[in-house]
VORO-988966 format. One record per residue (C-alpha): x, y, z. Coordinates in nm, 4 decimals. Layout:
% residues N
[[X; Y; Z]],
...
//
This chain:
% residues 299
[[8.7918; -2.1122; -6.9303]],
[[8.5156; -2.0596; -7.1866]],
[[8.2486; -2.3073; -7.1862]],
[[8.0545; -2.3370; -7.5192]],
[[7.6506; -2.3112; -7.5023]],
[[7.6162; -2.6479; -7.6755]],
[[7.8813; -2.8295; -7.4744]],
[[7.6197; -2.6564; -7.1734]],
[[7.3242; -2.8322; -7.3091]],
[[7.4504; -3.1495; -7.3438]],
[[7.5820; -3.1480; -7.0119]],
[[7.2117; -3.0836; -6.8724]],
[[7.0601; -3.3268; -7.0787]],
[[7.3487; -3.5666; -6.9051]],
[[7.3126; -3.5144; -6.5899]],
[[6.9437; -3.5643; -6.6193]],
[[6.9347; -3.8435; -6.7372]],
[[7.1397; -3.9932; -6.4726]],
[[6.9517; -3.8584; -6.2151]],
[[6.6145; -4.0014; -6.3691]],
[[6.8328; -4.3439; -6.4074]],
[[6.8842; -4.3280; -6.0459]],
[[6.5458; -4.2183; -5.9387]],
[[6.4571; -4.5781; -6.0965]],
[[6.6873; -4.7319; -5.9049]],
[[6.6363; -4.6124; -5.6260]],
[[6.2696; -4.6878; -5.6890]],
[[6.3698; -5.0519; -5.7811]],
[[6.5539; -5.0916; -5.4951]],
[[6.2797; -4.9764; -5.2799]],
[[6.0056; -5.2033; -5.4396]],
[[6.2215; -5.5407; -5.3799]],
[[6.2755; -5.4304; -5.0465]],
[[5.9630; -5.3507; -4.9490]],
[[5.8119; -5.6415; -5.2190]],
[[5.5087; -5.3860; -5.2553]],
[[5.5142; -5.2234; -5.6381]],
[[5.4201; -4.8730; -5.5178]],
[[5.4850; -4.6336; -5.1563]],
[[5.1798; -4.3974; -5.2805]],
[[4.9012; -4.3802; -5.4330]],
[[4.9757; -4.1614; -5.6400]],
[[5.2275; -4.3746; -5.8048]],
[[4.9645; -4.6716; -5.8835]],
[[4.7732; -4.3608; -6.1039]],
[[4.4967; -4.5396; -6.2972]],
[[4.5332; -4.8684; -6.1073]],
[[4.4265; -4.6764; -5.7740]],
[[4.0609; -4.7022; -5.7790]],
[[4.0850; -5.0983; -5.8730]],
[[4.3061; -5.1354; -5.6204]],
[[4.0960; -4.9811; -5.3295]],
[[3.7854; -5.1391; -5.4954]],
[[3.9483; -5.4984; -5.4916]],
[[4.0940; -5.4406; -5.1163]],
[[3.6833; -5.3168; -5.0020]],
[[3.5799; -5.6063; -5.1474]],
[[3.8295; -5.8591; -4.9940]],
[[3.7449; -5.6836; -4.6535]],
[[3.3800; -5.7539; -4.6863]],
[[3.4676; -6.1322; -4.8212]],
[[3.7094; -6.1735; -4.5231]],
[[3.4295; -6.0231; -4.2290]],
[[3.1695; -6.2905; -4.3696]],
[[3.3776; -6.5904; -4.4090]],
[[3.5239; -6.5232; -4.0635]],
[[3.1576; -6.4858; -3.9142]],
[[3.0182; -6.8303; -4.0881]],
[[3.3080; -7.0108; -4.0004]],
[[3.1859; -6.9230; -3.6404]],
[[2.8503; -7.0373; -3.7259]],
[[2.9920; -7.3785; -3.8532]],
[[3.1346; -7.4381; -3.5105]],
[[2.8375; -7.4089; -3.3373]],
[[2.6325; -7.6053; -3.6179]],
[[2.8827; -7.9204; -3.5700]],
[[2.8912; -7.8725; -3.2082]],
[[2.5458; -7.8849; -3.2572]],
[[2.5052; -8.1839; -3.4792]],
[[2.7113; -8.3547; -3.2372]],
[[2.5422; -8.3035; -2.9311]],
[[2.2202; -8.4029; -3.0929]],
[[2.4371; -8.7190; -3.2052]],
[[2.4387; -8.7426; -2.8011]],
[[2.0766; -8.6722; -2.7582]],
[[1.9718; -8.9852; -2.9781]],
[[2.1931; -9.2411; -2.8182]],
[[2.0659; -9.0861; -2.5018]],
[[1.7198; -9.1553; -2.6202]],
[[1.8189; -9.4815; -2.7054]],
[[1.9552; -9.5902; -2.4541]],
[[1.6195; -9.4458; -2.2485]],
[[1.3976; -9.7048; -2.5226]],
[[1.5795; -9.9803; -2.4370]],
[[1.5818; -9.9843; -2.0724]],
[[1.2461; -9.9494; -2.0962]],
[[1.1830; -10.2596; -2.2852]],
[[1.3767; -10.4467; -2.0636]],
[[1.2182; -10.3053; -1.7741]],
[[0.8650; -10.4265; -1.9704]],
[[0.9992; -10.7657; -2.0350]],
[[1.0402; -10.8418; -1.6915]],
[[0.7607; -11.1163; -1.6232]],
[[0.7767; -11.0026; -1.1869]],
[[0.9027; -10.7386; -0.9921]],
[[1.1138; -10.5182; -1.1039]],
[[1.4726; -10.5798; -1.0292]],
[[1.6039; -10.2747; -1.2756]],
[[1.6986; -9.9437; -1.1387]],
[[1.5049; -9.7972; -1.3748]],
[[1.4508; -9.4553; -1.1239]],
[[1.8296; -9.4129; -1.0438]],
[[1.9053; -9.4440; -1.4405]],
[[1.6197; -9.1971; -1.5202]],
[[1.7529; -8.9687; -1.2725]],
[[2.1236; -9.0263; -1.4098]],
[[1.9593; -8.9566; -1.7667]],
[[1.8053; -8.6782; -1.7198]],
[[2.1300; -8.4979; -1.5614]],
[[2.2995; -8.5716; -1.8687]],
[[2.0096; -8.4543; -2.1260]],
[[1.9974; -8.1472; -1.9498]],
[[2.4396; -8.0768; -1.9414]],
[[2.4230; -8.1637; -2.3443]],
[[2.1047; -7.9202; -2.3833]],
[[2.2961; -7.6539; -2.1824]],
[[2.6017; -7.7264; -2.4199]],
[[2.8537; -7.3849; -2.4645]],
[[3.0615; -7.2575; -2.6824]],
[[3.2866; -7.0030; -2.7059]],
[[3.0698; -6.9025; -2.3947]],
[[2.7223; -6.9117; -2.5793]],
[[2.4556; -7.1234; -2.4912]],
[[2.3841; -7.2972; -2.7990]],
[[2.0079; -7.4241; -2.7338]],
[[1.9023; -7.1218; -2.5834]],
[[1.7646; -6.8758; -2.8980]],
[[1.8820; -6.5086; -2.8470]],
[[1.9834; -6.5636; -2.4609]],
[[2.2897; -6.6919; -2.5136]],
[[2.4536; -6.5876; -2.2192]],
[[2.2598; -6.8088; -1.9687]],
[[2.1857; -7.1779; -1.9062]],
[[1.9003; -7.2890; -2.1262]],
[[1.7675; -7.5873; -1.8779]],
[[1.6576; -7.6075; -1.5257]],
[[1.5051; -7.9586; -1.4672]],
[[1.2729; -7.9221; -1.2229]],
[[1.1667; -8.2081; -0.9108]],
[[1.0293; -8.4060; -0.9340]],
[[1.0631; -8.4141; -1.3484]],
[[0.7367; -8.3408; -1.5776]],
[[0.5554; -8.6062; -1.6632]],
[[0.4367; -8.4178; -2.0039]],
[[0.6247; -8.2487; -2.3099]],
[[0.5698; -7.8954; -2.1891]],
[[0.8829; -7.7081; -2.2646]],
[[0.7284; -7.4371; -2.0101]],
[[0.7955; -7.6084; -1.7228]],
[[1.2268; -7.6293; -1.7692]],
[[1.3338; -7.4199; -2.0406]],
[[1.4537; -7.0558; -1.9613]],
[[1.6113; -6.9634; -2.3254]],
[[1.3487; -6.7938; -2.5722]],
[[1.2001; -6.8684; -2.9523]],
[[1.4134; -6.6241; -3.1456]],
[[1.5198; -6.8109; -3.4538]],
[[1.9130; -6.6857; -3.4949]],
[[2.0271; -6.6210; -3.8355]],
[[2.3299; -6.5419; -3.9880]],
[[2.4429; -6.2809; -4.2903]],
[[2.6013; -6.5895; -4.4980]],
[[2.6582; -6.4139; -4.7785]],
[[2.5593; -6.0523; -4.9364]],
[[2.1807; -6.0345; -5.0079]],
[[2.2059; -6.4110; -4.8527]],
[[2.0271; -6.5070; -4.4531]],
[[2.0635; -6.8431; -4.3415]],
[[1.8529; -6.9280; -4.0322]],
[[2.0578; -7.1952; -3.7852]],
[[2.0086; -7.3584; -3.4688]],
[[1.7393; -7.5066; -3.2439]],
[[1.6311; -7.4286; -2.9027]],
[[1.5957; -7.6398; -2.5915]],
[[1.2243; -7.6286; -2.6215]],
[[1.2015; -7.7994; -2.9336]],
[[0.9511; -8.1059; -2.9618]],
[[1.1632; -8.4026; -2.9383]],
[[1.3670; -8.2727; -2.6314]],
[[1.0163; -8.1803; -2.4174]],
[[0.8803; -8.5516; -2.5392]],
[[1.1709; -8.7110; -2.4009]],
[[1.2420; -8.4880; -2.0839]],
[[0.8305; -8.5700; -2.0567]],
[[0.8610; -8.9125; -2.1247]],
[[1.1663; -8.9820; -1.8441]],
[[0.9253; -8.8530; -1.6187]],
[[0.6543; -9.0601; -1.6906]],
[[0.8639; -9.3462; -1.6658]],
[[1.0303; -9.2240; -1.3174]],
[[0.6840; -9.1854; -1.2036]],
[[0.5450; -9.5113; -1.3242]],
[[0.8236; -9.6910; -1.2312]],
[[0.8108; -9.6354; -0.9005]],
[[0.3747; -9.7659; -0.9110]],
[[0.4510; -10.0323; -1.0997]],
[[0.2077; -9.8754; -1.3395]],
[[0.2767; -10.0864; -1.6757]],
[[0.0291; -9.8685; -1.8833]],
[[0.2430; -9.5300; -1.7886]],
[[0.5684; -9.7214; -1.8863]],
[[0.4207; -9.8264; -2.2518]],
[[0.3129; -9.4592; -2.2698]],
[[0.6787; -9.3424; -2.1940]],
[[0.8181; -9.6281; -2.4639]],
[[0.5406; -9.4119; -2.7085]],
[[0.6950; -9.0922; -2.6089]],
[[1.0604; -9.1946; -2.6367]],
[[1.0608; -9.3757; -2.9499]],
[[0.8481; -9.0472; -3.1260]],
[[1.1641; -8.8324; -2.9387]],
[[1.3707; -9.0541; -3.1000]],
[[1.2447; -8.9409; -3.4714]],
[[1.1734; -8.6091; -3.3873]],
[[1.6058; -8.5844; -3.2607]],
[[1.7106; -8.7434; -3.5970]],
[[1.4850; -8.5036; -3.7636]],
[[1.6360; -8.2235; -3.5801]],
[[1.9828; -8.2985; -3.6618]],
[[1.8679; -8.3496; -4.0619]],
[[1.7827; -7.9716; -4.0620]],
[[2.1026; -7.9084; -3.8714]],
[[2.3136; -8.1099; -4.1243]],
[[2.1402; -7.9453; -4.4463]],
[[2.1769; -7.5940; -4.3166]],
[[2.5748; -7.6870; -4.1820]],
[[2.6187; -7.8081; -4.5846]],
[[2.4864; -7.4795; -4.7634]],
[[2.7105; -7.3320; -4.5519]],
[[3.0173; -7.4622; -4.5911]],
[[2.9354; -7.4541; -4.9752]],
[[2.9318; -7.0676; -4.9314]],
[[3.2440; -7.0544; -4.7131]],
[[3.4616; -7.2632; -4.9498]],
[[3.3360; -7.0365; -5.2216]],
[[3.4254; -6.7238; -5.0320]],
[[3.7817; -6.8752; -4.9431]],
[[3.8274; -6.9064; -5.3056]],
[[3.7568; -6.5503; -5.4140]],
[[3.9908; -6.4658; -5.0539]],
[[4.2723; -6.6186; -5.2918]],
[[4.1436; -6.4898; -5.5854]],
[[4.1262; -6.1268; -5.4537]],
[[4.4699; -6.1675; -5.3004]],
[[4.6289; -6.2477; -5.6808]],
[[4.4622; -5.8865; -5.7964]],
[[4.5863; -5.7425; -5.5295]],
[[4.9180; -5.8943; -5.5473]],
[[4.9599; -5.8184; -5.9263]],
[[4.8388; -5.4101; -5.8792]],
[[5.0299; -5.3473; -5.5606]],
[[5.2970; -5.6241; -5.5263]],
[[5.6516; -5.6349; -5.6595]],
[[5.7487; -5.8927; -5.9319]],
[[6.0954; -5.9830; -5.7720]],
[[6.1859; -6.1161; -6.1647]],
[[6.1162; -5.8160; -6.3089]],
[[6.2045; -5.5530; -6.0662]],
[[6.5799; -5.7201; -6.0453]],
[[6.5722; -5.7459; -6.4415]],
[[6.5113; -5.3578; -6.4063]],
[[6.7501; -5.2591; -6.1702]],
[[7.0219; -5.4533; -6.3137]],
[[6.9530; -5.2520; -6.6708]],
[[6.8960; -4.9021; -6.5113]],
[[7.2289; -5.0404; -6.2945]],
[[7.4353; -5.1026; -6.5936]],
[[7.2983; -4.6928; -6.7736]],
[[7.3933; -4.5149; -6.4943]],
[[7.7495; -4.6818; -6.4959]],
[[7.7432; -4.5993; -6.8613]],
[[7.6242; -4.2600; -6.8125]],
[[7.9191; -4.2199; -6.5220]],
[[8.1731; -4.3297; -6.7361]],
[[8.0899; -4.0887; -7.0210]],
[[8.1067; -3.7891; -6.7828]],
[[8.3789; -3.8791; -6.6658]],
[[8.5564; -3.9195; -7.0090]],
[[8.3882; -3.6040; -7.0843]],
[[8.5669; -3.3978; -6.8233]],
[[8.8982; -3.5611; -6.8938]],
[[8.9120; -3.4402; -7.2714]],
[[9.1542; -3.2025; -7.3429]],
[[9.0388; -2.9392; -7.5966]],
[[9.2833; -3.0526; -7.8672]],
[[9.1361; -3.3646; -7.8403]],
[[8.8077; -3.2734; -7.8180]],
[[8.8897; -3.0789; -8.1681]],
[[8.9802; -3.3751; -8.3477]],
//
């Protein structure tokens, strides 16, 4: 059988075209089965270096949200246990007034309160988290506190605290530092630890003048706490202003990334049913092909 050169050539061009119709299907197939647009990089060609670009930067988004969310936690565990430390504190104020208002002796427990008191400021001063010490600067891998006895009767954070006066900070942002926390020596806690000493002691003399001292103590602890928790609040905000901004351009980054290296279910199935319905075409013709006869095809 003699085949002619031009009945060769069309054959070729045929069959490959069919195969290139079913290397798209095939590559149809594969993208809404695998719902990602391209298996190499090579096949995302001028969309490669936005691609890896966009995925860097969504890393680098993703590491700092993750590590301020982290600081959040320990800011509103913070603000609460400060929340704890001013009730505390008042509390502390108004037993002392009561114990000042009483026109004989005393009939208050003031010393077993104090003594109660104190335990309690010193658990919510060694508060943890995640198994770091939260009022203890840099050493956040031991207790802060160590109330001594009997307890000091001035605000010298010397004589209990054990942490140390590094100021931690935290990479909020990129070219941004945000400086959190407070320590266990701060101010307002050595007033008050002071000032429940001074009132143990005088207490126990039935020394008025060292129990109005203590009231002058506790109600400037009392300021200095609320103060404290201000500048805890106000750094917790600009924080959480930069972490909802950074879990917007998470979702923002994932649509880029989505619409480079994601299949578009719509569109790949609108493909594959078209390159579907060629290569049936293209089957059908060779196979009509083959069946002519040559008096037919002569006709």
């Amino acid at each position: 059988m003699t085949t002619r050169i031009g009945d060769l050539v069309h054959s070729h061009r045929l069959t490959g075209n069919i195969l290139q119709i079913q290397a798209r299907v095939r590559d149809a197939q594969a993208d809404i089965a695998s719902g990602t647009r391209a298996q190499r990089w090579s096949e995302l060609a001028d969309r490669a270096g936005f691609l890896a670009a966009t995925r860097q930067e969504r890393a680098l988004v993703e590491r700092l949200a993750a590590e301020n969310d982290k600081v959040l936690g320990r800011l509103n565990t913070m603000d609460a246990t400060l929340g704890s430390l001013g009730e505390l504190a008042q509390r502390f104020r108004t037993l002392l007034v009561a114990r000042l208002g009483e026109p004989g002796p005393s009939t208050l427990p003031l010393d077993q309160e104090i003594e109660q008191m104190a335990s309690e400021l010193a658990g919510l001063l060694n508060r943890q988290l995640d198994g770091r010490y939260l009022f203890a600067g840099s050493r956040t891998d031991a207790p802060p506190v160590e109330l001594p006895e009997p307890l000091p009767t001035v605000a010298d954070p010397t004589l209990y605290y054990k942490g140390d006066a590094v100021e931690l900070a935290v990479r909020a942002d990129v070219g941004v530092e945000i400086a959190y926390g407070v320590t266990a020596a701060a101010a307002p806690f050595a007033q008050l630890i002071g000032a429940l000493g001074r009132a143990h002691a005088a207490h126990l003399a039935n020394d008025r003048a060292g129990l109005e001292q203590a009231l002058d103590v506790a109600a400037a602890s009392i300021e200095g706490i609320a103060a404290e928790r201000a500048r805890v609040g106000v750094t917790a905000a600009r924080l959480e202003g930069i972490l909802e901004g950074q879990r917007g351009a998470l979702v923002r980054l994932d649509e880029l990334i989505a619409g480079v290296a994601e299949t578009d279910l719509a569109e790949a199935t609108t493909r594959l049913a078209r390159d579907q319905a060629a290569l049936e075409a293209s089957y059908l013709v060779t196979a009509r092909l083959y069946q002519t006869s040559l008096a037919e095809y002569l006709r």
